[in-house]
RODO-2510 file (C-alpha; in nm, 4 decimals, decimal comma):
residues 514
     n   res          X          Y          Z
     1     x    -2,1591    -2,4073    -1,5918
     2     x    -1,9803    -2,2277    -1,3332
     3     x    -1,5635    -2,2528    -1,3097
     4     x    -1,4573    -2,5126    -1,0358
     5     x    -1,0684    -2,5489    -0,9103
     6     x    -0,9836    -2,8089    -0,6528
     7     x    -0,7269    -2,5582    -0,4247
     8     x    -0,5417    -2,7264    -0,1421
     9     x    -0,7971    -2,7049     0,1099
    10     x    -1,0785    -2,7913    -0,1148
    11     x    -1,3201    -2,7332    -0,4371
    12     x    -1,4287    -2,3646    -0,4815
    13     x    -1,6449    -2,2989    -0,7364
    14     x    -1,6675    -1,9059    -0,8961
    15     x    -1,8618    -1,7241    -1,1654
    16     x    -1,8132    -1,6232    -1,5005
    17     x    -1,8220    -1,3076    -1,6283
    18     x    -1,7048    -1,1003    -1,9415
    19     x    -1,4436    -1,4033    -2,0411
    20     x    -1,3041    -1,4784    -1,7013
    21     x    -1,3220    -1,6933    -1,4357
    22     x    -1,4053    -1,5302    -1,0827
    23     x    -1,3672    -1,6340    -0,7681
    24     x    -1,4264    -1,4356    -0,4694
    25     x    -1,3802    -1,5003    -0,0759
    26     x    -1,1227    -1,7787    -0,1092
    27     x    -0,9966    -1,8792     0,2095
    28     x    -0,6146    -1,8783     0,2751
    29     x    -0,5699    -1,8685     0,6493
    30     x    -0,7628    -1,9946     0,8779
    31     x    -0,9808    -1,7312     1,1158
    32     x    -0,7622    -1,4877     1,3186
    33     x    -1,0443    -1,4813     1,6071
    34     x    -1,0683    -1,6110     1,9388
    35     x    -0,7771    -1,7768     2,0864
    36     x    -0,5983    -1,7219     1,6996
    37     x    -0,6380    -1,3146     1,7585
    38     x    -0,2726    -1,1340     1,7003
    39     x    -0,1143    -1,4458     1,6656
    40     x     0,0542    -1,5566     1,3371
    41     x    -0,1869    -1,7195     1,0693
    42     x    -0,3131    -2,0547     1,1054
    43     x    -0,4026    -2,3547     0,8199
    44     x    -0,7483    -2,3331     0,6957
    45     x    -0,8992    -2,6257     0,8256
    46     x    -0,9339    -2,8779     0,4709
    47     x    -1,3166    -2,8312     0,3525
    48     x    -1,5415    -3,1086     0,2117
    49     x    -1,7677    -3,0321    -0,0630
    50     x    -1,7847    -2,7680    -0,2455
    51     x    -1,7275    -2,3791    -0,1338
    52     x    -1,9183    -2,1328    -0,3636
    53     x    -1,6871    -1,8307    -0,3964
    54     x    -1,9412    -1,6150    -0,6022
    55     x    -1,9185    -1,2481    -0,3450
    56     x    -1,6953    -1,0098    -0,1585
    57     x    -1,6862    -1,1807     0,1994
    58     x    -1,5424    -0,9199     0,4480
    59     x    -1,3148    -0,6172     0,4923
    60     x    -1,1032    -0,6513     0,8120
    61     x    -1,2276    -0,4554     1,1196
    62     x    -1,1386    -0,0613     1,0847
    63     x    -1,2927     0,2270     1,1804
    64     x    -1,5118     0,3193     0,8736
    65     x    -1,5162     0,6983     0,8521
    66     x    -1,7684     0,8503     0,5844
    67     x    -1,6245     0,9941     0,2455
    68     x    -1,5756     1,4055     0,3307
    69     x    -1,7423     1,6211     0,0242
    70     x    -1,4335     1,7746    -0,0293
    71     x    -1,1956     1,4791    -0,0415
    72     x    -1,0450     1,3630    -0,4006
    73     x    -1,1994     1,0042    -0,3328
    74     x    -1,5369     1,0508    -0,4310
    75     x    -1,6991     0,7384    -0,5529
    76     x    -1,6515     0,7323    -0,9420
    77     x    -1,8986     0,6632    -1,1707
    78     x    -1,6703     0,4219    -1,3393
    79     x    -1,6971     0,1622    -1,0863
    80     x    -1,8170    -0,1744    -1,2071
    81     x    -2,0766    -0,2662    -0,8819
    82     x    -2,2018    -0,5778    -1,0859
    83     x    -1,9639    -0,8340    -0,8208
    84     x    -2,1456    -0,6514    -0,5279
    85     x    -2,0260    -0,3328    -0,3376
    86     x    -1,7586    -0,3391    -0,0791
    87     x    -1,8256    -0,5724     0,2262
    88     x    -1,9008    -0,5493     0,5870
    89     x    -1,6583    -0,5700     0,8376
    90     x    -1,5871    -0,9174     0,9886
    91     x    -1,2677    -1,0570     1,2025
    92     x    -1,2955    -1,3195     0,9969
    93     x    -1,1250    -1,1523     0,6816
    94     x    -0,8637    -1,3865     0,5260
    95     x    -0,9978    -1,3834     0,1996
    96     x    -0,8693    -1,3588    -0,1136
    97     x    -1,0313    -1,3018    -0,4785
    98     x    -0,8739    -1,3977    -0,8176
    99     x    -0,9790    -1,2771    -1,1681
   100     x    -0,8395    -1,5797    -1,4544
   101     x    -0,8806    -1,5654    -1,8322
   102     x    -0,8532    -1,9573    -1,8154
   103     x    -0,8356    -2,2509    -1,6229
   104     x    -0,5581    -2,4239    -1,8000
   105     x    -0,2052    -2,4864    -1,7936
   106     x    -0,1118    -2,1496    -1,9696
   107     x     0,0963    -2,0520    -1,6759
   108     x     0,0008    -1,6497    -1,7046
   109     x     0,1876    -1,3931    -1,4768
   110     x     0,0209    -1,3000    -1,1740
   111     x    -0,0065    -1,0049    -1,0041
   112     x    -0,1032    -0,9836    -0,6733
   113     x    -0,2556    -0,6533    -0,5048
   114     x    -0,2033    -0,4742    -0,1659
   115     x    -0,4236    -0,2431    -0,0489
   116     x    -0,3629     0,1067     0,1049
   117     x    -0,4681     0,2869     0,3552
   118     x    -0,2380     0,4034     0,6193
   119     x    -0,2407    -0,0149     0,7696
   120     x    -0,5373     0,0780     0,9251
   121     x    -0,8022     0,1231     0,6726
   122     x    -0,8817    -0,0418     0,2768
   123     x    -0,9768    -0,3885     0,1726
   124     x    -0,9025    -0,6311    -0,0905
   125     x    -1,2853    -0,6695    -0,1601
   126     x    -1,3642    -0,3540    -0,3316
   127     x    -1,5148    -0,2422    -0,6892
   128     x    -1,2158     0,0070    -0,7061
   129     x    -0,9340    -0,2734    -0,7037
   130     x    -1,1788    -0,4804    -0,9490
   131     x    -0,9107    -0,7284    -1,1152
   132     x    -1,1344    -0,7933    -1,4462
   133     x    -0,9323    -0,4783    -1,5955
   134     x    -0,6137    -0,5388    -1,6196
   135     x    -0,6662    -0,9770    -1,6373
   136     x    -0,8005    -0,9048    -1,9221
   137     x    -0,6651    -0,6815    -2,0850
   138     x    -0,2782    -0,8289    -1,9909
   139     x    -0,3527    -1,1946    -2,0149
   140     x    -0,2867    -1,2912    -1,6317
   141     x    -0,4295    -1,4063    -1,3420
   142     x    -0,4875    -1,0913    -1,0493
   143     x    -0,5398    -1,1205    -0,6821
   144     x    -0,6289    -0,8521    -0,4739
   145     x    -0,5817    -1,0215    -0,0584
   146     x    -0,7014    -0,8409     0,2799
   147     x    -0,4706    -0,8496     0,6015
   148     x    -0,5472    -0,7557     0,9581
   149     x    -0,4887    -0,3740     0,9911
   150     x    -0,4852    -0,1532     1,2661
   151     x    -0,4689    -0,2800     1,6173
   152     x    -0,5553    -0,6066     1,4939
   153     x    -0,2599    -0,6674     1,3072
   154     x     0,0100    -0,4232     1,4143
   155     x     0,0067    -0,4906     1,8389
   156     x     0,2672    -0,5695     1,9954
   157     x     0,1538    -0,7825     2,2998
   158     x     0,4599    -0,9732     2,3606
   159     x     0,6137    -0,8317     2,5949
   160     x     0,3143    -0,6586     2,7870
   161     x     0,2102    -1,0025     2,8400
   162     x     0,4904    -1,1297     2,9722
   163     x     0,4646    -1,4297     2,6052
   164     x     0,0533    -1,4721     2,6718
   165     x    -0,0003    -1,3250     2,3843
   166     x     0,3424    -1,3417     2,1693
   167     x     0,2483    -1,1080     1,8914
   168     x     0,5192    -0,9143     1,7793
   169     x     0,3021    -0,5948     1,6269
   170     x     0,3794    -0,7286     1,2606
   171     x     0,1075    -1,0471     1,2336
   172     x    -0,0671    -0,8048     0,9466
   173     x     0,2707    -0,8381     0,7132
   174     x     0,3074    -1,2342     0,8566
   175     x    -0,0821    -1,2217     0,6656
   176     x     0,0489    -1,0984     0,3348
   177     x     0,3239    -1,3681     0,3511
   178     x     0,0091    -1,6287     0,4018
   179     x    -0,1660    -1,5132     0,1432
   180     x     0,1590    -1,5397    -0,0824
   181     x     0,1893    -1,8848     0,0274
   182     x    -0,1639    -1,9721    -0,1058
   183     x    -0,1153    -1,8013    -0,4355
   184     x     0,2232    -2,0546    -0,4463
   185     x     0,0867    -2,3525    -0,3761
   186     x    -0,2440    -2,3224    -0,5512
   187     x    -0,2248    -2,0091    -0,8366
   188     x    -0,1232    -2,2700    -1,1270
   189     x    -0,4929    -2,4420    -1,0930
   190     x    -0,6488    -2,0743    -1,1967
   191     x    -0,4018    -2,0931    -1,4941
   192     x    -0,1207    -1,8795    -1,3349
   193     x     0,2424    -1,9656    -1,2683
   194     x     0,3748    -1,9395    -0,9477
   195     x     0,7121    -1,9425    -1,0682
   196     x     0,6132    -1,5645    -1,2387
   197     x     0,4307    -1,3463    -0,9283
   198     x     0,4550    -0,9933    -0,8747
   199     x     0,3380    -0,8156    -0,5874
   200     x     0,2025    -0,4259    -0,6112
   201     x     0,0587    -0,1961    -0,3967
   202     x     0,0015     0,1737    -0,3237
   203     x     0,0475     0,3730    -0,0188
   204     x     0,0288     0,1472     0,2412
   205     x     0,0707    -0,1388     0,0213
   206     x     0,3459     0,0143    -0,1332
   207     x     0,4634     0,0463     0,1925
   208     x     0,3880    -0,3121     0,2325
   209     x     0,5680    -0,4154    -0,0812
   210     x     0,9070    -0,2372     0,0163
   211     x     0,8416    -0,4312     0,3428
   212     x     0,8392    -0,7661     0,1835
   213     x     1,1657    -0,6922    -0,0126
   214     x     1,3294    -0,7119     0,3543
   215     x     1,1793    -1,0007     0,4820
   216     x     1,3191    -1,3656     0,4482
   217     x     0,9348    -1,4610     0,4944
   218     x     0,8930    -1,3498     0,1415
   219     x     1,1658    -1,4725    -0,0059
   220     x     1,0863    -1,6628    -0,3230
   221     x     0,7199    -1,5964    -0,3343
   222     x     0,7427    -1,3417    -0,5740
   223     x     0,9698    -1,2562    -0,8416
   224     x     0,8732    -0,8983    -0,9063
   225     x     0,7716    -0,5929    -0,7095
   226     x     0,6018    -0,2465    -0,7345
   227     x     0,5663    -0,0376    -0,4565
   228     x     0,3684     0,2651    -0,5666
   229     x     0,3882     0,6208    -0,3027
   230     x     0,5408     0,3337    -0,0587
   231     x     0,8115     0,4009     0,1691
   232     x     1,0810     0,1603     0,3082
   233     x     1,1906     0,3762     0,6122
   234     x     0,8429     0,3561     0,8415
   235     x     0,8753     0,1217     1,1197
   236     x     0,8171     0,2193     1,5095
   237     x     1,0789     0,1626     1,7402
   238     x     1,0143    -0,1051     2,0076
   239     x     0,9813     0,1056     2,2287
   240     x     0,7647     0,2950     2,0998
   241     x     0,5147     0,0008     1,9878
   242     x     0,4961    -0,1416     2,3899
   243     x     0,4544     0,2200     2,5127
   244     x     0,1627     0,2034     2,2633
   245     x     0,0666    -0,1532     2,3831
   246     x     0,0922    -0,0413     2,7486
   247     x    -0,1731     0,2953     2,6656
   248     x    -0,4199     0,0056     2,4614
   249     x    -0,4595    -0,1704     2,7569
   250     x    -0,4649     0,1047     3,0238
   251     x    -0,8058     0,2495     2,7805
   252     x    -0,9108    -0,0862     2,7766
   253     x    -0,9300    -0,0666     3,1899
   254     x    -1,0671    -0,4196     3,3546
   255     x    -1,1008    -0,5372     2,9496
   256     x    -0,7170    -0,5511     2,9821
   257     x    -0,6001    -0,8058     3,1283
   258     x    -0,3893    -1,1136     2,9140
   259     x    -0,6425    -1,3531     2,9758
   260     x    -0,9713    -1,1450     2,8380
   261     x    -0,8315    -0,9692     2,5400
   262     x    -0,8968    -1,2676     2,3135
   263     x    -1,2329    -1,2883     2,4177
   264     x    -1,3224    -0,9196     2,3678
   265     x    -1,5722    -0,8996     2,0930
   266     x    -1,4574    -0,7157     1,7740
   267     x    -1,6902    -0,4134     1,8055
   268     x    -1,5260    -0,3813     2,1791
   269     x    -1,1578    -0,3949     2,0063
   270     x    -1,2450    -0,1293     1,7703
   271     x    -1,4415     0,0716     1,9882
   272     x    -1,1422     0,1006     2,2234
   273     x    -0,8738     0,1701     1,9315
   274     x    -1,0738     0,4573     1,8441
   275     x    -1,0517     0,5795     2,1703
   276     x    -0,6744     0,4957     2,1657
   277     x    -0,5990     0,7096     1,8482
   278     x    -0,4644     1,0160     2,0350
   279     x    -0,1930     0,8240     2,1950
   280     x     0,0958     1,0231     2,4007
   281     x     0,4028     1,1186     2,3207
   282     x     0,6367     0,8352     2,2575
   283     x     0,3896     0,5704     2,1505
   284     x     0,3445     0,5586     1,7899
   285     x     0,1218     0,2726     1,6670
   286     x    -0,0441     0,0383     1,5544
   287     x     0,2375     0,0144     1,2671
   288     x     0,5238    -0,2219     1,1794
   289     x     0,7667    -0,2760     1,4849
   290     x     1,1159    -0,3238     1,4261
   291     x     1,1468    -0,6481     1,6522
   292     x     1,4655    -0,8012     1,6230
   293     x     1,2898    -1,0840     1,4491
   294     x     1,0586    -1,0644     1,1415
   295     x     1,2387    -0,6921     1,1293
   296     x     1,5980    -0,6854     1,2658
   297     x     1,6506    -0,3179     1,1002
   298     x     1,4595    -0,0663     0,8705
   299     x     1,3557    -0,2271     0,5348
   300     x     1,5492     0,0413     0,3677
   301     x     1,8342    -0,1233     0,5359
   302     x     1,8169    -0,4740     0,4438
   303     x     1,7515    -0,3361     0,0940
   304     x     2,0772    -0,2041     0,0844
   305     x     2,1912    -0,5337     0,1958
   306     x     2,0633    -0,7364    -0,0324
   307     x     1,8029    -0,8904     0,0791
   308     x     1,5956    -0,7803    -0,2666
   309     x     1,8404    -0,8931    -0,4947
   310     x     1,7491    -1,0217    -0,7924
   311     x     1,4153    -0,8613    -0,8355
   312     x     1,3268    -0,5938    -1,0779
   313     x     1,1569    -0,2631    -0,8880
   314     x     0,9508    -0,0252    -1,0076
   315     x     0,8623     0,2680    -0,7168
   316     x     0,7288     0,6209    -0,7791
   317     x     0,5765     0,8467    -0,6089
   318     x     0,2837     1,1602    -0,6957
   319     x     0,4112     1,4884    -0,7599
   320     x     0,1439     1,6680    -0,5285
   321     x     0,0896     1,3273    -0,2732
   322     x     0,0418     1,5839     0,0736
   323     x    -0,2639     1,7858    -0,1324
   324     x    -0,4440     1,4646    -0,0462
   325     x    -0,4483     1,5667     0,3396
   326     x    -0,5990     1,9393     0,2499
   327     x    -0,9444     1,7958     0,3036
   328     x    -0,8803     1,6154     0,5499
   329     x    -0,7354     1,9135     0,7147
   330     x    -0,8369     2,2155     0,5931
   331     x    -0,5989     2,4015     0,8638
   332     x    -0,3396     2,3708     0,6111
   333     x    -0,4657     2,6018     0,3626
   334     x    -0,4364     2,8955     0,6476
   335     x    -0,1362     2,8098     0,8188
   336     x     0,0492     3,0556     0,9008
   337     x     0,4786     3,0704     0,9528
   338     x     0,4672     3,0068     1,3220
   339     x     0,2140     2,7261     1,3243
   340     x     0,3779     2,5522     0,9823
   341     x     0,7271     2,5239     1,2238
   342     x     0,5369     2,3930     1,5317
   343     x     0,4355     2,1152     1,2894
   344     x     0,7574     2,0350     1,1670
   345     x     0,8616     2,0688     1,5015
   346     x     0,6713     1,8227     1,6526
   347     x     0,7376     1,5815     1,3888
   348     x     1,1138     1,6142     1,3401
   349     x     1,2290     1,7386     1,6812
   350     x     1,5681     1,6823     1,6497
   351     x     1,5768     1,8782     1,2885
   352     x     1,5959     2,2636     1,2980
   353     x     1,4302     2,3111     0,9354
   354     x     1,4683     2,7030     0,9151
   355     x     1,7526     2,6081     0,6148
   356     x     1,5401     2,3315     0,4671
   357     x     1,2346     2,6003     0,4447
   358     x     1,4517     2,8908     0,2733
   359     x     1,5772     2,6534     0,0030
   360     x     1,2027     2,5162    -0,0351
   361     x     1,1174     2,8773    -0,0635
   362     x     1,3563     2,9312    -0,3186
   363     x     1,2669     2,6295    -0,5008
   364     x     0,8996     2,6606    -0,5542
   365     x     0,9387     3,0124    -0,6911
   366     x     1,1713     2,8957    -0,9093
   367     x     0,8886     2,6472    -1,0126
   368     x     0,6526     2,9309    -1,0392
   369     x     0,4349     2,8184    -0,7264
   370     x     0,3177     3,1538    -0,5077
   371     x     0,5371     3,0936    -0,1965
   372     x     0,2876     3,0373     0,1517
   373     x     0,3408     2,8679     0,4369
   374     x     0,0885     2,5909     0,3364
   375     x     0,3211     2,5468    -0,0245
   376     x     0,6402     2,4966     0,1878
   377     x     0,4374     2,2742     0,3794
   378     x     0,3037     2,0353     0,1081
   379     x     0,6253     2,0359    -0,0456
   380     x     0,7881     1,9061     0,2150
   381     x     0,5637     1,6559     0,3777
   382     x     0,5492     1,5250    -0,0358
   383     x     0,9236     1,4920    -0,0108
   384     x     0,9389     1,3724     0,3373
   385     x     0,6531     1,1258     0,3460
   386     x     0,6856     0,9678    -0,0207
   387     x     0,9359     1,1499    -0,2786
   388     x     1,2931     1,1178    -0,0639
   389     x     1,1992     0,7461     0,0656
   390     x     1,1623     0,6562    -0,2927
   391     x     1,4424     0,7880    -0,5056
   392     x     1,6501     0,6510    -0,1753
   393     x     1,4843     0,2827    -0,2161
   394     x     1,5312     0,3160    -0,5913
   395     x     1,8906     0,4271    -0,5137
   396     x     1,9274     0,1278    -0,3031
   397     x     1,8172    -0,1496    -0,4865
   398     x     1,9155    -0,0201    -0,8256
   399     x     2,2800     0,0475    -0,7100
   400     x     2,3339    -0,3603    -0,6286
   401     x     2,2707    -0,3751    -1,0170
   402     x     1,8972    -0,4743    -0,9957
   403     x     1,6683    -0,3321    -1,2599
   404     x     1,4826    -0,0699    -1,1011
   405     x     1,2572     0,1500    -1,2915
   406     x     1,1123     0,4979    -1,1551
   407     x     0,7964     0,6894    -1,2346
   408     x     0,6440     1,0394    -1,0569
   409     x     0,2846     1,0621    -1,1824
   410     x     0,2127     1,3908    -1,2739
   411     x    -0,1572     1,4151    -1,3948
   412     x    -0,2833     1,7315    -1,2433
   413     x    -0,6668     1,6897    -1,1282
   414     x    -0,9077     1,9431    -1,2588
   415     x    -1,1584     1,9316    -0,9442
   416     x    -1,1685     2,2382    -0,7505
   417     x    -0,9825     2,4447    -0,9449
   418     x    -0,7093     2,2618    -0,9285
   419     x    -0,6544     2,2226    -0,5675
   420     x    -0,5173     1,8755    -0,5913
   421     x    -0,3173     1,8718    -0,8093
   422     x    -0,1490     1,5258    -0,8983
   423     x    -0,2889     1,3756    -0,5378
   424     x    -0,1518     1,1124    -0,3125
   425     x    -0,3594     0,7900    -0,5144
   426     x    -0,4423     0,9534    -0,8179
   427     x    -0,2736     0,6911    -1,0143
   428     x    -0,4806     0,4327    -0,8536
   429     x    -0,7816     0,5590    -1,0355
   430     x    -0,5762     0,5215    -1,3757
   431     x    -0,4125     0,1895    -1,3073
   432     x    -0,7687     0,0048    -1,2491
   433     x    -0,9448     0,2334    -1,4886
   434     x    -1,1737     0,3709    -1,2168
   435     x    -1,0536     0,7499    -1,2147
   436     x    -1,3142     0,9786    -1,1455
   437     x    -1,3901     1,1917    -1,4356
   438     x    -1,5357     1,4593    -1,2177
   439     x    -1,2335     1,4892    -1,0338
   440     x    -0,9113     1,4098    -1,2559
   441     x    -1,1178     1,5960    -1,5775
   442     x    -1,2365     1,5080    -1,9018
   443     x    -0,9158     1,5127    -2,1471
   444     x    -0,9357     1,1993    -2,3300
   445     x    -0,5666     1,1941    -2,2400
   446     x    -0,6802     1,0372    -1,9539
   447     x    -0,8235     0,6951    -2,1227
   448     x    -0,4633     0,7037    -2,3107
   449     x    -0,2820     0,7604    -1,9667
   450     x    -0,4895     0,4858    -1,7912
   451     x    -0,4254     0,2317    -2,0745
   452     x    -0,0568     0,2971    -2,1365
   453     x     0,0006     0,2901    -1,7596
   454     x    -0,2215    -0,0475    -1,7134
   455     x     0,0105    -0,1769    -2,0302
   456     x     0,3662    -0,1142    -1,8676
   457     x     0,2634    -0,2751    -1,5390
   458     x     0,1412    -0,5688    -1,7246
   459     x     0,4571    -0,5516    -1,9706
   460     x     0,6385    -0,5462    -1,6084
   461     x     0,4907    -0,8364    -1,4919
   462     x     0,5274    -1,0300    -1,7760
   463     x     0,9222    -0,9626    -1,8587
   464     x     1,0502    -0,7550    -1,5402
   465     x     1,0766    -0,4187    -1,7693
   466     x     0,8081    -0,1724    -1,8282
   467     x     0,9679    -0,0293    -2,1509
   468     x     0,8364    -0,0962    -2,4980
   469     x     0,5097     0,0139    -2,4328
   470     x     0,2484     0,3090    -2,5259
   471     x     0,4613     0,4889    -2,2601
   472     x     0,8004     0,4810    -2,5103
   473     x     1,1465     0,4596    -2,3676
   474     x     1,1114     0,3253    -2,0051
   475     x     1,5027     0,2517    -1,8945
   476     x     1,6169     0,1750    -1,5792
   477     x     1,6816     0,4603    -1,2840
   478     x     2,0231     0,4641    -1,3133
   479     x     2,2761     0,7440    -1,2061
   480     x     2,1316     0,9896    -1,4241
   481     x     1,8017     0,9034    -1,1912
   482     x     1,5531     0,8685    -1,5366
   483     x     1,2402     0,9055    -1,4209
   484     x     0,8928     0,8474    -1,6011
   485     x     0,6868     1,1090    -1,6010
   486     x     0,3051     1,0116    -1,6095
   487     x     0,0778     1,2886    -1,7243
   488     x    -0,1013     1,4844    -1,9824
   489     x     0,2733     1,4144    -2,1510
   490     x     0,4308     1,1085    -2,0602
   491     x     0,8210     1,0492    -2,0956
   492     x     1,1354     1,0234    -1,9611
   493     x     1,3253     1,3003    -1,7530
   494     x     1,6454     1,3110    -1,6077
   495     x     1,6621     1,3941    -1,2313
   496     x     1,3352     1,5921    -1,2244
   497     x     1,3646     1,7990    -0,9227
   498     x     1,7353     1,7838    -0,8920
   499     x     1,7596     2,0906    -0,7045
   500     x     1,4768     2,0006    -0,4449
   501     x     1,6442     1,5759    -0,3756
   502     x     1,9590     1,7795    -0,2859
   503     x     1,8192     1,9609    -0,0420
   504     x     1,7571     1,6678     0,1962
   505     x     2,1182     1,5334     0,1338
   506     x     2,1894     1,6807     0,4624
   507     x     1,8913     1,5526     0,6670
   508     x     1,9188     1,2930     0,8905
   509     x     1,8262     0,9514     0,8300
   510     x     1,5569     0,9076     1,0836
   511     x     1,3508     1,2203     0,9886
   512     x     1,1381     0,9957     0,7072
   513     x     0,8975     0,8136     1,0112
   514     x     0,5795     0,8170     0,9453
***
C-alpha cells in the first residue's frame, strides 16, 4: 500500500522505495502564471481527493543549454534514474519532493535543499539531488524545493510599471520562504520536526542560504544553515536591476507594455531573456535587488547585525572553484597579461589590481603552481567570487559568538590530467554520493570522503556541530580561522592560505559582486 499524509491543502499519496516514503511534486504555492507572474506566492488552492505525488513534476523555465564534452558535469554513472530523469520545463514549478524513513511521530531533523545554478539555471527535481541518500543513511526527512529563477523570479517591475506589476526583483527568494512555510506547517506528518530544520545549498543556493540568514521572512523557519561556495555580498544595486528592467522591455518591443507581460506565454519570456543576456553597461540582472524592503542592505551586512543570531553555520568554499569556468571558456587557458587586466578591469573598475597580481604571483610560486596569466586569474576570481565572501561571512557570524564551522574541499579531480582540480561543485557529487568516477578518479578514498562528509552534515543537522564524526576534530572557526580540509586527507588546518586572505585586507568592500 502506498504512503498517504493528509498536508494542509490535502491528501497526497507517494511511493515506497528502499525503506522510505516518497513523495514527489507536492504543491506549496499556488501557480506563479498568469495574472500571479512576478508577484509574491499565492495559497494553493485546498484540493479534494487524493493527489498522487509518485514523479518529478517540473523544473522552472531556464534556458537549457546542452552539457559541453569538456565540462566537469558529465552525467555520472552513479545516478539513481529509477524516480524518473529530470523534468520538463513548466511555469508551473512550485513543487517540492520529500524523502521520509517513517510516517510517525519520530520528529527526525530535516534538511531542506537549494539548488544552484547561478539563479538562473538547476531544479529541485533531479536524480543528482536524489534525497534517498542521505534520509537514509542520517535518519531524517530531506526536501529538495524549486523557485522561479532567472527573469522569472529576479525582475524588478515595480517601478517600470509605475506599481502594475509590484515585483521587487526578489519573488524567487519570497519562493524559498514559501516553501519553508510548507515544510513548517506540514513536515511533522512525514515524521519530521519542524522545530529542527536546516536549510543547505551550494552555489547559488549557498548563495541563497546566506540570503535567508538576512531576511526577517525566514526568521524561525529554520534553525540551522549551510551555505556551501555561497556568497553573502551579491546583490544588484537598484539601479542597476530597473536599468535591467528598462533593457527587458525595450527587447521585448510592442510585447512590453504593463498590461501584456502577464499574458506573454512562457516560451515568449524565455525566448526574449535569452536575447536580453548581453545587457549594457550598468544593468546587471536578473539577480537579488537590494530594495529597501525584503533587502534594506547586503546580507553580509545584516549578518553582522545580527540578524542570524542564534544559528549554527557551516560555509566553505572549493579550493580550485574558477577551474569550473575553463570549459566554459576556454579563452582562459591562453590569456595573456594584457587581456587578464582588461578582465579585471572591467569587473572591478574602481580597483587598480597591479599590487593584488604581484602578491598573487608571489603566492602561487610559493605554492609551487607555474605562474601564467590564466593561474593569477583563477586564483583570484576563486578568492573573489567564493573564498574572501566566505571566511568574511564566517568571520561575521562566528564573531557574535554563533557556532560557525568552516570547510575548503580539497579533493583534486583526476579528469584531464588534472585540469580541474578541486572544481566549483565537486563536493556536490560527494555529499549526494553521485560523484563521477570518471571525473573525480577511482581512489576508494573517495567512497570514505563521500560518507564522512554525508555523516557531518547529518551530525550537523541533528545537534548544530559537525564534529565527532569519520571527519575527527571539527571545532568551530574561531580566531585561529580552523578550517576543515576535505580531501584525499581530511583534517583540521589553521588559517590555510593565510598569506593569500591577507592580501585582500586592503580591497574594497564592493569588489565581491557577482
Amino acid at each position: 500500500m502506498n504512503p498517504l499524509v493528509e498536508t494542509t491543502n490535502g491528501k497526497v499519496e507517494g511511493i515506497e522505495k528502499d525503506g522510505l516514503k516518497i513523495f514527489l511534486g507536492i504543491p506549496f504555492a499556488a501557480p506563479p502564471t498568469g495574472e500571479r507572474r512576478w508577484l509574491p506566492p499565492q495559497p494553493v488552492e485546498p484540493w479534494t481527493g487524493i493527489k498522487e505525488t509518485k514523479s518529478y513534476v517540473a523544473t522552472a523555465p531556464q534556458n537549457i543549454v546542452p552539457i559541453s564534452p569538456d565540462s566537469p558535469f558529465q552525467p555520472s554513472p552513479k545516478l539513481d534514474l529509477s524516480l524518473g530523469v529530470q523534468p520538463a520545463i513548466n511555469e508551473d514549478c512550485f513543487q517540492l519532493n520529500v524523502w521520509t524513513p517513517g510516517i510517525d511521530n519520530a520528529r527526525r531533523p530535516v534538511m531542506v535543499w537549494i539548488h544552484g545554478g547561478g539563479f538562473t539555471s538547476g531544479t529541485g527535481a533531479s536524480p543528482a539531488s536524489n534525497g534517498g541518500t542521505l534520509a537514509s543513511r542520517g535518519d531524517i526527512v530531506l526536501v529538495t524545493i524549486n523557485y522561479r529563477l532567472n527573469v522569472f523570479g529576479f525582475l524588478r517591475l515595480k517601478d517600470i510599471t509605475n506599481g502594475r506589476i509590484p515585483s521587487t526583483g526578489n519573488e524567487g527568494m519570497l519562493d524559498q520562504v514559501a516553501a519553508l512555510q510548507w515544510v513548517r506547517d506540514n513536515i511533522e506528518k512525514f515524521g519530521g520536526d519542524p522545530g529542527n530544520v536546516t536549510i543547505f545549498g551550494i552555489s547559488a543556493g549557498g548563495a541563497s542560504v546566506a540570503a535567508l540568514l538576512a531576511m526577517k521572512e525566514a526568521r524561525g523557519l529554520f534553525h540551522k544553515a549551510i551555505s556551501q561556495s555561497g556568497s553573502a555580498h551579491f546583490l544588484t544595486d537598484l539601479d542597476e536591476a530597473n536599468n535591467y528592467a528598462e533593457y527587458f522591455i525595450h527587447v521585448l518591443g510592442d510585447g512590453g507594455s504593463a498590461s501584456s507581460l502577464q499574458t506573454l506565454t512562457m516560451e515568449q519570456v524565455l525566448e526574449n531573456y535569452v536575447k536580453a543576456l548581453s545587457a549594457p553597461k550598468g544593468a546587471r540582472g536578473p539577480m537579488l535587488v537590494i530594495d529597501n524592503e525584503i533587502f534594506p542592505e547586503l546580507p553580509i551586512d545584516s549578518i553582522r547585525a545580527g540578524s542570524a543570531d542564534g544559528i549554527p553555520l557551516i560555509a566553505g568554499t572549493t579550493a580550485d572553484e574558477w577551474r569550473t569556468w575553463q570549459a566554459m571558456d576556454p579563452a582562459i587557458k591562453d590569456l595573456v597579461e594584457g587581456r587578464m587586466y582588461g578582465r579585471f578591469r572591467r569587473m572591478m573598475p574602481d580597483w587598480d589590481m597591479t599590487g593584488m597580481v604581484e602578491e598573487y604571483q608571489e603566492a602561487l610560486t610559493r605554492r609551487g603552481i607555474t605562474v601564467t596569466p590564466a593561474e593569477i586569474y583563477i586564483a583570484v576570481m576563486t578568492a573573489r567570487m567564493f573564498w574572501i565572501p566566505t571566511t568574511q561571512m564566517l568571520e561575521a557570524h562566528g564573531g557574535r559568538g554563533n557556532p560557525a564551522y568552516s570547510y575548503m574541499f580539497t579533493w583534486k579531480a583526476t579528469a584531464k590530467n588534472g585540469m580541474f582540480g578541486a572544481f566549483h561543485g565537486i563536493d556536490g557529487g560527494f555529499l549526494w554520493g553521485t560523484f563521477n568516477p570518471e571525473i573525480v578518479g577511482t581512489d576508494p578514498a573517495a567512497d570514505t570522503l563521500s560518507q564522512n562528509v554525508q555523516d557531518a552534515w547529518i551530525a550537523f543537522a541533528r545537534t548544530g556541530s559537525p564534529d565527532g564524526t569519520g571527519l575527527g576534530d571539527w571545532q568551530v572557526y574561531g580566531e585561529r580561522r580552523k578550517t576543515m580540509l576535505l580531501g584525499q586527507q581530511s583534517g583540521i588546518e589553521e588559517a590555510p592560505f593565510e598569506e593569500e586572505r591577507r592580501i585582500w585586507d586592503k580591497a574594497p568592500s564592493n569588489i565581491y559582486k557577482w
